[in-house]
N, C-alpha and C positions, 0 to 999 in steps of 0.2 A: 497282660500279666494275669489280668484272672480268668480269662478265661483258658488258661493254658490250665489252670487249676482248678475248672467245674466242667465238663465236659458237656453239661445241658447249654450251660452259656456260650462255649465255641459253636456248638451245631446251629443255638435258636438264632442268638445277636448278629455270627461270624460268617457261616457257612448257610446259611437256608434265607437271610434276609440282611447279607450286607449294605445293600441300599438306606438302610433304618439304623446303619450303625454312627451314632451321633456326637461318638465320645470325641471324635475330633474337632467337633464345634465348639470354638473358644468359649461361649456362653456356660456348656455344657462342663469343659476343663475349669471352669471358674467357680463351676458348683463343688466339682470333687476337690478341687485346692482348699475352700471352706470348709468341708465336709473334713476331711484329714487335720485340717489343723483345729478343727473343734474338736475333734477326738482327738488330737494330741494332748490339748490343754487341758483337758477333763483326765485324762493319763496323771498329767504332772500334779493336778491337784488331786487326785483319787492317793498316789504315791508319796503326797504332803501329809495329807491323812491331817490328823491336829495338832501335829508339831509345831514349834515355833520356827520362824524362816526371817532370813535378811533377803534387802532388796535392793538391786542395781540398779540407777535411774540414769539414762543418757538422752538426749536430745540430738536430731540432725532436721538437716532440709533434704528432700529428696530430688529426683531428675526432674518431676514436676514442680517446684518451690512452693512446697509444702511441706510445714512442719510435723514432724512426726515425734513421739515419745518412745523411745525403748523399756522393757520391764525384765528385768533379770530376777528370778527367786534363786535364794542360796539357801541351802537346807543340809539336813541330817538325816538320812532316809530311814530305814524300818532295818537294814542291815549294818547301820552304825558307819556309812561312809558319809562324807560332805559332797554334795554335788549341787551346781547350779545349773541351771533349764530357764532355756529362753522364753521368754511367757506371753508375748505378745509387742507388738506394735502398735502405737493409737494416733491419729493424727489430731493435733490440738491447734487452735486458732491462733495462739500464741503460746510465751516461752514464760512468761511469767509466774512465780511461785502457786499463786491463787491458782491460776490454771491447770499446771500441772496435778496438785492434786486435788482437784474436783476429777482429771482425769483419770487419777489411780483410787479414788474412792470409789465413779463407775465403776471400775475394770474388778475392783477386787469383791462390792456388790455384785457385780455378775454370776462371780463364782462362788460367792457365799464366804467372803476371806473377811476380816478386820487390821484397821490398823490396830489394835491392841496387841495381835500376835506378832508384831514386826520388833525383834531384837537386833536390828542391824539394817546400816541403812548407807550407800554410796555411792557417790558424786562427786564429780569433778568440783574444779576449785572458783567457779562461776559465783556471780553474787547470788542470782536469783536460786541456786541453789544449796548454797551451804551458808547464806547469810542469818548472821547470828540474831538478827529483828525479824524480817521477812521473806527470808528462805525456805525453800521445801522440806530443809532438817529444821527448821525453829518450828515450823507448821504440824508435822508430822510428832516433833517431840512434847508439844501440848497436847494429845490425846493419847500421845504411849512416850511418860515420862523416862523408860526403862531403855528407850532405840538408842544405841551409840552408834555414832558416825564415825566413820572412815574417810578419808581421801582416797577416790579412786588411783591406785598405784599403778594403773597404766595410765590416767590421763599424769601423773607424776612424770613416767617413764617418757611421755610424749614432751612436758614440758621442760628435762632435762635432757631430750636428744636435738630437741630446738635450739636452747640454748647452748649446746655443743656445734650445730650446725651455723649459729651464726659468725662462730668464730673461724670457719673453716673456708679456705678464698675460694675452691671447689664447689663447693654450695652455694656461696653465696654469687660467684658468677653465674651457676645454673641457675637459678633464681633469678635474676636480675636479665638472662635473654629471655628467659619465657615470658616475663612479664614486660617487656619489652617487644615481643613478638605480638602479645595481648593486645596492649596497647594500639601497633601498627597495624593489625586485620582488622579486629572486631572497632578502631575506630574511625573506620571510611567503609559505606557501603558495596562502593566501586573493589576496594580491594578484598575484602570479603566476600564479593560474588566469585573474582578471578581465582582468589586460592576453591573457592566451593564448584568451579568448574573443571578447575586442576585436578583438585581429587577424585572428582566424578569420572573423569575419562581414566584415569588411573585403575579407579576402581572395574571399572565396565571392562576393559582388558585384560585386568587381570580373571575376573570372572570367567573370559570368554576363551581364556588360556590355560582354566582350569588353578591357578595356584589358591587361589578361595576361594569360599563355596558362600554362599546368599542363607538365609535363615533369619529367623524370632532372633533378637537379640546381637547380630553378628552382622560384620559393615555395614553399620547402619548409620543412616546421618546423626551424629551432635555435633555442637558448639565445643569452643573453648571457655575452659573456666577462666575467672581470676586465679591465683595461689596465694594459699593462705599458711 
């Protein structure tokens, strides 16, 4: 891509010394994936400028089980529209109020932010974070008295499609074979190897037939989860 757009860098990198062209070493692509999203997030806070902002707080585990924090800023830009920018990811040791923000007082140190500028603030319906003693709104609204909270309206949306789902016999059979399925692989090793053999040669035929193709990311082995 850039060098299609510097001609010194097609000839020196592409053409007179491909042997030395490095960008395809994972190590290398790890630097530039950093390198882009630090200059993204320096974007979003250069574009914040010293307005006031609310902030979207969510929690997951990832394929690695490891907890991660999400950070959503929601703002009012410089030409008078509302936009929210995704601001980062942080992985914390635990889920706990406390934790979380020591996490978001790092993250927003880094970039020179305060909780004082935060007039808005939203999370799901969890204790550890809308709890009215020691939740991440009680914590965050003793050093900026002014933060209103919200209920995040999609995890609302989520816990009104559930509850529509569990009434529905379609659902709830689909649910009840997977976990059921759960169940019978993942609890006998012997039959967990026979389905991981089954799909292997599946897989390898189909590969060798051309209908998929091999890649980063793509028929790659995982597990089965539970459903939640």
């Amino acid at each position: 891509w850039y060098a299609d757009r510097k001609k010194k860098v097609r000839q020196v990198v592409l053409e007179n010394a491909p042997e030395n062209d490095k960008v395809v070493c994972p190590a290398i692509q790890k630097k530039i994936v950093n390198a882009v999203s630090l200059e993204t997030t320096k974007a979003i806070v250069n574009d914040l400028g010293d307005e006031l902002f609310a902030i979207l707080v969510d929690k997951s585990r990832d394929i690695s089980n490891k907890e991660q924090m999400v950070v959503v800023l929601r703002y009012v830009n410089k030409y008078g529209s509302i936009v929210e920018r995704f601001w980062g990811v942080v992985h914390v040791k635990s889920t706990t109020a406390v934790t979380l923000k020591m996490a978001i007082d790092n993250l927003f140190c880094k970039h020179s932010l305060t909780t004082s500028r935060i007039r808005g603030q939203s999370y799901d319906g969890a204790s550890n974070m809308k709890g009215e003693l020691r939740g991440l709104k009680s914590l965050i609204l003793r050093e900026s008295p002014s933060t209103f909270y919200v209920h995040c309206f999609a995890n609302k949306l989520q816990l009104a499609l559930f509850a529509i789902a569990k009434d529905n016999i379609e659902f709830c059979s689909l649910f009840s074979i997977v976990s059921t399925l759960i169940n019978v692989v993942m609890g006998s090793c012997k039959r967990n190897d026979m389905l991981h053999d089954e799909q292997r040669d599946k897989v390898m035929n189909a590969l060798k037939n051309g209908e998929i193709v091999s890649a980063r990311c793509l028929n790659q082995e995982t597990s089965l989860k539970a459903t939640c």
